[in-house]
C-alpha angles and dihedrals in degrees: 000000000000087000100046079055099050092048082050091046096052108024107264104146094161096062091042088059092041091064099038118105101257083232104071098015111134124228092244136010123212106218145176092050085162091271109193116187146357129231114185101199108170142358155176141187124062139191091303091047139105104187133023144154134239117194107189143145118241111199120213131166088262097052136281132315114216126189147139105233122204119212134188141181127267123176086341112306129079129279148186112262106168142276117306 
């Protein structure tokens, strides 16, 4: 999640569709929207794991992003699957 935050944070759009599950990845990403901060509020899912959750804010200028993430393993590393 950290890292999904950072690529969103900085630009970096290849590395957001890289680690998001090829079943819901978007054609395009729009990315550097003056994101702020990080709270990790919640999670689930750990090294033994194939799935897991992630609820966290994301700060940006124009306001707060909240959501619960789901994540999943592919090929053995964790990716995006969508909003829960």
């Amino acid at each position: 999640m950290r890292s999904r935050y950072t690529a969103f944070a900085i630009g970096d759009a290849d590395y957001l569709l890289r680690t998001w599950h090829p079943t819901m990845r978007p054609s395009t990403v729009e990315t550097g929207s003056g994101w702020l901060r990080l709270e990790v509020l919640d999670s689930s899912g750990g090294l033994l794991d194939v799935e897991g959750e992630v609820h966290f804010r994301a700060h940006a200028r124009g306001g707060v992003l909240e959501e619960c993430s789901r994540f999943v393993r592919d090929g053995g590393r964790w990716v995006y699957l969508g909003a829960v």
